[in-house]
C-alpha positions as CSV (number, residue, x, y, z in Angstrom):
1,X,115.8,92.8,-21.6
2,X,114.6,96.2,-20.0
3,X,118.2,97.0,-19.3
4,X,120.1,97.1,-22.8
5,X,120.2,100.0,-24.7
6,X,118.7,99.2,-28.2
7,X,117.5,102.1,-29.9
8,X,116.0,100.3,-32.7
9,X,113.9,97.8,-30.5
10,X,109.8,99.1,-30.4
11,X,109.9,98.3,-26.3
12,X,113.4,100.5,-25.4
13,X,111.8,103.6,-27.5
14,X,108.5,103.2,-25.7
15,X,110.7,103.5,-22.1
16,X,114.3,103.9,-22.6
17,X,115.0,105.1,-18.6
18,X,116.2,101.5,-17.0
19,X,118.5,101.0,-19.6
20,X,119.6,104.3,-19.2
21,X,119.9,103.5,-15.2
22,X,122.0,100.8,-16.1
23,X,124.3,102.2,-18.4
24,X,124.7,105.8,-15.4
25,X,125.2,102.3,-13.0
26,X,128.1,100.8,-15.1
27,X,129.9,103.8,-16.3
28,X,130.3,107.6,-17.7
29,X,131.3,106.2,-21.2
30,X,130.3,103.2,-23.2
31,X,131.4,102.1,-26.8
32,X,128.6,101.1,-28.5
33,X,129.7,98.9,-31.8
34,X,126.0,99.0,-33.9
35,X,126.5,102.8,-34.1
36,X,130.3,103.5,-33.7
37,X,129.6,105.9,-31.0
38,X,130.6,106.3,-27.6
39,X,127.8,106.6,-25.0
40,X,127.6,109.7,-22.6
41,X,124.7,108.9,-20.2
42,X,125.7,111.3,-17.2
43,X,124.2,114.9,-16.9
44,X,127.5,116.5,-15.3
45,X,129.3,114.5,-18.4
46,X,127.1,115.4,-20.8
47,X,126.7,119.5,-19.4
48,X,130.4,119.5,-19.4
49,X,130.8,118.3,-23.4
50,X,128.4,120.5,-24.5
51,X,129.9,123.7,-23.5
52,X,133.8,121.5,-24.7
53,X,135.2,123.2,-27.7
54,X,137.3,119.7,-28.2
55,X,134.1,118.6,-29.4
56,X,131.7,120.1,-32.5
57,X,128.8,119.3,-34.5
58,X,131.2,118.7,-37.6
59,X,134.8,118.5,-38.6
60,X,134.6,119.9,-41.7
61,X,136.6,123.6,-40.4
62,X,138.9,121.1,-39.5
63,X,140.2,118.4,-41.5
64,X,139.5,116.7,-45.1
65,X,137.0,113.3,-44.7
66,X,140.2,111.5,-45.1
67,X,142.1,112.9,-42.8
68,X,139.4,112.5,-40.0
69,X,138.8,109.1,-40.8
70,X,135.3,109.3,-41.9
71,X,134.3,108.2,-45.5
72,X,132.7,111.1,-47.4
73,X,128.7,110.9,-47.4
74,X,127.6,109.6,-51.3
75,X,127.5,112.1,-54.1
76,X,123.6,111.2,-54.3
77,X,123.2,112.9,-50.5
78,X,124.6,115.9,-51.9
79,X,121.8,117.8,-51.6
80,X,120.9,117.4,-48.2
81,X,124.3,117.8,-47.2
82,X,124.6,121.0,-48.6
83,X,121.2,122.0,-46.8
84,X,122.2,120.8,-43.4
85,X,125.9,121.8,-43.5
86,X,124.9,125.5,-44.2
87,X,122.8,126.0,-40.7
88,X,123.7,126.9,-37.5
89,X,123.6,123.5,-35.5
90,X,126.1,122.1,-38.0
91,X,128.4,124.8,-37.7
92,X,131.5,125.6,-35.8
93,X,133.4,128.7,-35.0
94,X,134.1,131.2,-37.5
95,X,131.0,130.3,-39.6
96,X,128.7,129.6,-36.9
97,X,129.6,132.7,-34.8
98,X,129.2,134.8,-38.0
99,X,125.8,133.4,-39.2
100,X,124.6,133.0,-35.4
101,X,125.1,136.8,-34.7
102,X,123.5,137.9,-38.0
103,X,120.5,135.3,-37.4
104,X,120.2,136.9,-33.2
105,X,119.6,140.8,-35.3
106,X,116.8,139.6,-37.1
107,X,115.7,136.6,-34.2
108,X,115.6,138.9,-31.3
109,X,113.7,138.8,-28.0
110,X,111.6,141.8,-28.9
111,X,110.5,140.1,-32.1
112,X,109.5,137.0,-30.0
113,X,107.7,139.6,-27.7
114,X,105.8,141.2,-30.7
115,X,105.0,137.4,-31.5
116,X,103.3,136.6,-28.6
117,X,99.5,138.1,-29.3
118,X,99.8,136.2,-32.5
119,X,100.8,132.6,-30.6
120,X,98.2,133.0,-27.6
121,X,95.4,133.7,-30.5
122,X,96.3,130.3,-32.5
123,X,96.9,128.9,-29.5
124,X,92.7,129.5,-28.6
125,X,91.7,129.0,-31.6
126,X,93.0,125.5,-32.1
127,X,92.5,124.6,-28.7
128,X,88.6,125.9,-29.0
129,X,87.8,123.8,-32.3
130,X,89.4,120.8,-30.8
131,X,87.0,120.9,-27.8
132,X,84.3,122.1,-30.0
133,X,84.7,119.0,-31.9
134,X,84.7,116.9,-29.1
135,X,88.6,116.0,-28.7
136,X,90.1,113.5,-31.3
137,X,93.9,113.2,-32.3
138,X,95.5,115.9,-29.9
139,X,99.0,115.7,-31.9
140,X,97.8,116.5,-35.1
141,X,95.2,118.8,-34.3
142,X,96.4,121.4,-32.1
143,X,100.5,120.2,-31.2
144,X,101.6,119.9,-34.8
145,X,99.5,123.1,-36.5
146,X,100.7,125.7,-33.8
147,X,104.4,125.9,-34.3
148,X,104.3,125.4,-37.6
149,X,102.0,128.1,-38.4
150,X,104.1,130.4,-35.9
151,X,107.3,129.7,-37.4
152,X,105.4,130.2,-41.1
153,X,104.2,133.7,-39.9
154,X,107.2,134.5,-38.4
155,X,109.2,133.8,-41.9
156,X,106.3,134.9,-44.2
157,X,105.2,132.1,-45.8
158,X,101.6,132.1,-47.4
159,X,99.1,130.3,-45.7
160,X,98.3,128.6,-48.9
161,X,101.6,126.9,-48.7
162,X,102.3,126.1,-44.9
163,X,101.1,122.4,-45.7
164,X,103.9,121.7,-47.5
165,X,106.6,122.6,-44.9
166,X,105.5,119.9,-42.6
167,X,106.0,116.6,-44.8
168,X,109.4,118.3,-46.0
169,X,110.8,119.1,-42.2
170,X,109.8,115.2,-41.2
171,X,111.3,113.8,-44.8
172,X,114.6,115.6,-43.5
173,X,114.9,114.9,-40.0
174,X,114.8,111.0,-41.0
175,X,118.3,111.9,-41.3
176,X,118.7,112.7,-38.0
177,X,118.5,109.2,-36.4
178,X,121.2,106.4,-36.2
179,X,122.0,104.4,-38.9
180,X,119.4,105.8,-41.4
181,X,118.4,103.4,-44.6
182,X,119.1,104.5,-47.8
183,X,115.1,104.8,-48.7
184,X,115.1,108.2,-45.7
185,X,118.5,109.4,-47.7
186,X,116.2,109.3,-50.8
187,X,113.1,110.9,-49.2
188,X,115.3,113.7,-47.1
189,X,117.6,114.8,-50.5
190,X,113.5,115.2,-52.3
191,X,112.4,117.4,-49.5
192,X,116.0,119.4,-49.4
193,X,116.0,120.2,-53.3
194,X,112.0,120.7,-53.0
195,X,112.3,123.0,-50.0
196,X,115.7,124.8,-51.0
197,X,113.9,126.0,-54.5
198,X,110.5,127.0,-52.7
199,X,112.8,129.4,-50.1
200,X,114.7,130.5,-52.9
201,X,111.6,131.8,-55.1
202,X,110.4,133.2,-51.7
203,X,113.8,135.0,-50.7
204,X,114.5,136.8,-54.3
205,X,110.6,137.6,-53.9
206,X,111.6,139.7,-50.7
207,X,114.5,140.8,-52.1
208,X,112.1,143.1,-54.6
209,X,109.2,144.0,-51.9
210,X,110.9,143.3,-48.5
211,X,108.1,143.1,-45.3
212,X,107.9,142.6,-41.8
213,X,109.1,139.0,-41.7
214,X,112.2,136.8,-40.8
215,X,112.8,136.4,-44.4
216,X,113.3,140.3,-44.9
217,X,115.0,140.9,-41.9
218,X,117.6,137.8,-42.8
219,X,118.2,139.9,-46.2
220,X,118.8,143.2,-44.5
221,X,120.9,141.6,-41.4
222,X,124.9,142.7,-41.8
223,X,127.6,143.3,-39.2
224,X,130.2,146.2,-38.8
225,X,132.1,144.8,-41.0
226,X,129.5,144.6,-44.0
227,X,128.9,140.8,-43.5
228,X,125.8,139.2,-45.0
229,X,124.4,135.9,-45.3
230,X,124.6,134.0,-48.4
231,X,121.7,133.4,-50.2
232,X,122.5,129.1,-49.4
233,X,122.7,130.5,-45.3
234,X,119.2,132.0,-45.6
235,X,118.3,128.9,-46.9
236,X,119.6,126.5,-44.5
237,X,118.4,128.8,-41.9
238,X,114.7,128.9,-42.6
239,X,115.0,125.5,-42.8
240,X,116.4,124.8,-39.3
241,X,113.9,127.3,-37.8
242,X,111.4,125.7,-39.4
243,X,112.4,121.8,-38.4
244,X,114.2,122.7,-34.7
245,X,111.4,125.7,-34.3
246,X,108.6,123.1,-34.4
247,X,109.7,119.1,-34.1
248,X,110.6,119.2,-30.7
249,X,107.7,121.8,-30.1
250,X,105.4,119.6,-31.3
251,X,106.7,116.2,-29.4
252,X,107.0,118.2,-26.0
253,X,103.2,119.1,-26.1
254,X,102.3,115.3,-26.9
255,X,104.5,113.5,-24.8
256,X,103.8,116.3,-22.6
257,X,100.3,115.2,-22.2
258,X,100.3,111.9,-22.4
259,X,102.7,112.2,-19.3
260,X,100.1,114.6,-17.4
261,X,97.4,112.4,-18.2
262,X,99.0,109.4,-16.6
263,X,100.0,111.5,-13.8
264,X,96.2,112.8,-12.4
265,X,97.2,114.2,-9.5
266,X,100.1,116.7,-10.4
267,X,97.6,117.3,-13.7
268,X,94.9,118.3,-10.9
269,X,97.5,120.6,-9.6
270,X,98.2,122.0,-12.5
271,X,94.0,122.5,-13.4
272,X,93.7,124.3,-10.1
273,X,96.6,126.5,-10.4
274,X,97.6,127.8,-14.2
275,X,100.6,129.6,-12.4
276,X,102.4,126.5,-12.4
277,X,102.8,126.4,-16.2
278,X,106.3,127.8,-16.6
279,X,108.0,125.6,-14.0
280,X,105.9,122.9,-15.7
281,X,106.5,123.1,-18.9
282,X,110.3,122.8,-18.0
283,X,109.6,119.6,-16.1
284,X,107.8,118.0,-18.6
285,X,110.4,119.1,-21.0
286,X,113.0,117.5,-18.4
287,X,110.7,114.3,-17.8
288,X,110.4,112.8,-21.1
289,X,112.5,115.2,-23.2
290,X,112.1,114.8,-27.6
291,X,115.7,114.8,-27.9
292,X,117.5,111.7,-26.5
293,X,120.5,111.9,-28.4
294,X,122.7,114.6,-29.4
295,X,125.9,114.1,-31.4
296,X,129.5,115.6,-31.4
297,X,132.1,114.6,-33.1
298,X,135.9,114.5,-31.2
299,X,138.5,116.9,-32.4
300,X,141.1,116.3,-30.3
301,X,141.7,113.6,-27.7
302,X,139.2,113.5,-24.2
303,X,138.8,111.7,-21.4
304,X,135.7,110.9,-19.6
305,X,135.7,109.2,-16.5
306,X,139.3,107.4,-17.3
307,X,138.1,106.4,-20.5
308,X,140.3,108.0,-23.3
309,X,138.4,109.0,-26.8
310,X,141.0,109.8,-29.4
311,X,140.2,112.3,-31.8
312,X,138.0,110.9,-34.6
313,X,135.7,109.0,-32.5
314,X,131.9,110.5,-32.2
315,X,130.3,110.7,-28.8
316,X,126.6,110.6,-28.3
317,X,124.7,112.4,-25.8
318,X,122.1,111.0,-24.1
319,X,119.8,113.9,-23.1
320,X,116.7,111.6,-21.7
321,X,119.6,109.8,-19.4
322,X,121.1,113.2,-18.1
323,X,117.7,114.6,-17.6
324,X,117.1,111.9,-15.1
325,X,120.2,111.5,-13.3
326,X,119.9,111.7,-9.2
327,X,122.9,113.3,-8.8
328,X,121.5,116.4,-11.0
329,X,117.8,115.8,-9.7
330,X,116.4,115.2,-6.4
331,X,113.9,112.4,-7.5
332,X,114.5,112.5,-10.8
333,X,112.4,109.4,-12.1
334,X,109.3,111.5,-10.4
335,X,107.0,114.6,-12.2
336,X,107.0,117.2,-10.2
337,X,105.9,120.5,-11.8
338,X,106.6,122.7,-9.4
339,X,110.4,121.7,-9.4
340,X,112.5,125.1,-9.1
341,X,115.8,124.0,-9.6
342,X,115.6,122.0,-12.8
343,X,119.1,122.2,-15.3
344,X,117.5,119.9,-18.1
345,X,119.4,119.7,-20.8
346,X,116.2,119.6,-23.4
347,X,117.2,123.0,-24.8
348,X,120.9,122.1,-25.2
349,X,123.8,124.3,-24.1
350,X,127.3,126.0,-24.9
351,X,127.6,127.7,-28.1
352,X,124.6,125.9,-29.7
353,X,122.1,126.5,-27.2
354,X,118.8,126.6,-28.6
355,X,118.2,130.0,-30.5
356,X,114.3,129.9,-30.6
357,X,114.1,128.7,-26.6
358,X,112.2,132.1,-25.8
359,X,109.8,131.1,-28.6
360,X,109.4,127.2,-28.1
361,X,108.5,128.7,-24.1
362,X,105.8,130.9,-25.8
363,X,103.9,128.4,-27.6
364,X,104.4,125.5,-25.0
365,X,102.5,127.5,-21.8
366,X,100.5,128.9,-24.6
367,X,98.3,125.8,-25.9
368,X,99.0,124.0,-22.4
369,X,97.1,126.9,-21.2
370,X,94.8,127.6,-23.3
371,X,93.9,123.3,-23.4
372,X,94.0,123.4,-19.6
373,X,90.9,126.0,-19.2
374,X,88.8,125.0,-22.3
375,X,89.1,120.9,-21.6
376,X,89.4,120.6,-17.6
377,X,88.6,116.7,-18.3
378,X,90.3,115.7,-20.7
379,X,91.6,111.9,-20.9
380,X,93.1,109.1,-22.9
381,X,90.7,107.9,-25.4
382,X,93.4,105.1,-26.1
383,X,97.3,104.1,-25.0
384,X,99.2,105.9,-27.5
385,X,102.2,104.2,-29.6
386,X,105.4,105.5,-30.2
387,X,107.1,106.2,-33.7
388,X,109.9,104.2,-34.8
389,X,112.6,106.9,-34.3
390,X,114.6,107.0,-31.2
391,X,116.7,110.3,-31.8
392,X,113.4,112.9,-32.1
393,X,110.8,110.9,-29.8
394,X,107.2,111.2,-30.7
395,X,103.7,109.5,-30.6
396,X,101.9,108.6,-33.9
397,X,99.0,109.9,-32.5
398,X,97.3,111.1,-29.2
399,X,93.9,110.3,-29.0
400,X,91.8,112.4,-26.1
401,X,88.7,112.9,-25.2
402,X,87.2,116.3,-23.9
């Protein structure tokens, strides 16, 4: 049924929005048994929790396992654990607001600015040799290389090496979606050990010759009060620049075009007038966002819309049901690129409001643009398919022809 919000079912991931009409219709909070989680589907709901400091990403400042009610993850996840539970979007207040303002010294706007040149000039050539070679697999050739090799210049990785960041960042996002098997567990602890020691050779190699990277300026970032990161917060913060920095990057360009190409006549728009792109790319990032699902966890008692969710109860936000809510968007189940007044909540919002937004802005009207003048008629070469996860939504592949 087109209605029923099963995140595990091929047909749902391929068009969750009537279920999500359904579940705004019925309610502002639904317990849903298969996941333990309680279902946020309204934007003003889901706004309003994300800014909530009753709500965080963990409990762990807080209280033991034990006393949250939760059973501690398995020894054998250790590793990833220690990985993900080190970065900023699984922190909460005092560690997150100490690492957060040490990452801002080194992750200003003026390094994004100095940035730029180097995106636009990826951004053409990828674009160019995918024309020149006739179109082919969009996602892969141009949406998947660009961010990654931006957030590998940015933290100084050799070129020789950027390959390998890729397959690690997709092994540990597994983890990120409900319910994961224990075979993704296996795969996302390989890439965290694998990962962790190939920052760690990199980081005490910039501790001896330091450069103009994100790695050095991670190092040399301290606060009044002589605060530094520790070497296992540089770690875990590469790696979440790296895997936010790029997997929702990537999914917003191809979902991004495969919704302009089934849209011709606000893609013609956009063709015959480039200054469209940044109130585009926010629509698009509105329309069929790569997050669906964010998750907090409830540290003391709430109650949303007369429904009461003790503490110890997890709440999931549904960012593709909020992004198309009518009482946040006039015609919300429409594209409309030119849409002004657009408070998506793609980016996030409250204390973990995307750090690298400024960047993901860059790159996105960056190869938009750049595929906009080089392929002006471009099209479907086939209907894509979506992957299996629900959480970070993505095509396998978008095949185009220029």
């Amino acid at each position: 049924m087109a209605e029923t919000f099963d995140p595990w079912s091929p047909s749902f991931v391929a068009d969750p929005y009537a279920a999500y009409a359904a579940l705004r219709a019925r309610g502002r909070a639904h317990w849903y048994e298969p996941t333990r989680q309680w279902l946020i589907p309204h934007h003003a709901d889901v706004s309003a929790l994300l800014r909530d400091r009753r709500l965080g990403r963990t409990y762990l400042h807080r209280f033991t396992h034990e006393e949250f009610g939760r059973t501690p993850p398995p020894p054998g996840h250790e590793p990833f654990h220690v990985l993900n539970d080190h970065g900023l979007l699984d922190l909460e207040a005092p560690d997150h607001t100490r690492i957060r303002r040490l990452v801002s010294k080194a992750f200003t706007p003026r390094t994004v600015e100095q940035l730029a040149p180097t995106v636009r000039r990826l951004a053409a050539e990828l674009a160019g040799a995918f024309v020149a070679a006739g179109g082919g697999d969009l996602l892969s050739a141009v949406a998947e290389p660009l961010p990654v090799a931006v957030i590998a210049e940015m933290l100084g990785v050799p070129e020789s090496d950027r390959a390998l960041l890729r397959p690690w960042s997709a092994d540990i996002c597994g983890m990120y979606e409900l319910n994961p098997p224990e075979e993704t567990a296996r795969r996302a602890v390989r890439a965290s050990v694998e990962f962790s020691a190939y920052l760690r050779e990199l980081i005490a190699v910039r501790r001896k010759t330091p450069g103009q990277d994100l790695i050095s300026a991670l190092i040399a970032a301290h606060d009044e009060g002589g605060d530094r990161l520790s070497e296992q917060e540089m770690i875990s913060t590469c790696v979440l620049l790296l895997n936010a920095g790029h997997e929702a990057t990537v999914n917003t360009t191809a979902n991004g075009w495969r919704t302009l190409l089934r849209h011709p006549e606000q893609l013609a728009a956009l063709r015959a007038d480039h200054g469209l792109l940044p109130t585009a790319v926010e629509e698009l990032m509105r329309y069929d966002t790569p997050l669906q699902l964010f998750e907090r966890w409830v540290l003391d008692d709430i109650e949303v819309g007369g429904v009461a969710i003790p503490r110890g109860s997890e709440v999931a936000l549904l960012f593709g049901s909020a992004n198309r809510d009518p009482a946040a968007f006039d015609r919300p189940e429409e594209l409309v690129l030119t849409r002004s007044d657009n408070p998506h909540v793609s980016l996030g919002a409250g204390i973990h409001y995307c750090l690298g937004a400024p960047l993901a802005r860059l790159e996105l009207a960056s190869s938009f643009g750049e595929l906009l003048r080089r392929a002006p008629n471009m099209r479907l070469a086939e209907e894509p398919e979506w992957k299996p996860g629900f959480v970070i939504r993505g095509l396998r592949e978008l095949r185009v022809e220029v």
